[in-house]
C-alpha positions in Angstrom: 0.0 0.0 0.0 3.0 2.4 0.6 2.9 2.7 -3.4 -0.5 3.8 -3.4 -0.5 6.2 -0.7 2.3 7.4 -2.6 0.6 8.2 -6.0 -2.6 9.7 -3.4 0.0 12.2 -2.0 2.0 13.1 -5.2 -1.5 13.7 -7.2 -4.0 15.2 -4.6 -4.6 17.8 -6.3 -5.2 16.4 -9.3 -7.8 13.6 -7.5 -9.4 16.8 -5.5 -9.7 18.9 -9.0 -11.6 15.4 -10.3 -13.6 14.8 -7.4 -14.9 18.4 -7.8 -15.6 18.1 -11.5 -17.4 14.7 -10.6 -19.5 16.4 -8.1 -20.6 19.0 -10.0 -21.6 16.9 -13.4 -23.2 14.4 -11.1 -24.8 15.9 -7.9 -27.7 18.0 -8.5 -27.5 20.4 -5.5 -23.6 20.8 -6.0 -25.3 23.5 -8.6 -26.7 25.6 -6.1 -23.4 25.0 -3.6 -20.5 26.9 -3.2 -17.6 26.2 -5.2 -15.1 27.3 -1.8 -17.7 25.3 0.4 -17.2 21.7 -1.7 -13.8 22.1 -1.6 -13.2 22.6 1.8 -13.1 19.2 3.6 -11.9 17.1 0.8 -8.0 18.1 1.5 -8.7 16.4 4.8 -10.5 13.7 3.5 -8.0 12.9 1.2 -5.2 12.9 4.1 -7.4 10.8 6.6 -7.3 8.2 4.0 -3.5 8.4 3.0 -2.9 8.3 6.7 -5.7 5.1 7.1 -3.4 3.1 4.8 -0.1 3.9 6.2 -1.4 2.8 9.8 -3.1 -0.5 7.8 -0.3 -1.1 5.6 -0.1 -4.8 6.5 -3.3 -5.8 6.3 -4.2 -7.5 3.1 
């Protein structure tokens, strides 16, 4: 897993830029959202999971 939480890190901004385009295509009320407000948590989000598989890197 250390491979993938690599790629995570080196392209989060890429992933967060996609997840936003995703959400806005896909998501019906994302229209009437704040651009500032989607993008607020997902940093975090995006580092509680990088940081989930580093702690769980052993388990299959």
């Amino acid at each position: 897993m250390k491979d993938i939480t690599r790629i995570l890190q080196k392209n989060s901004q890429l992933i967060i830029e996609e997840w936003e385009r995703q959400v806005f295509e896909l998501v019906k009320a994302s229209t009437s959202a704040n651009r500032i407000a989607l993008r607020d948590h997902i940093p975090n989000i995006l580092d509680d999971i990088i940081d989930i598989m580093e702690r769980h890197d052993q388990i299959d």
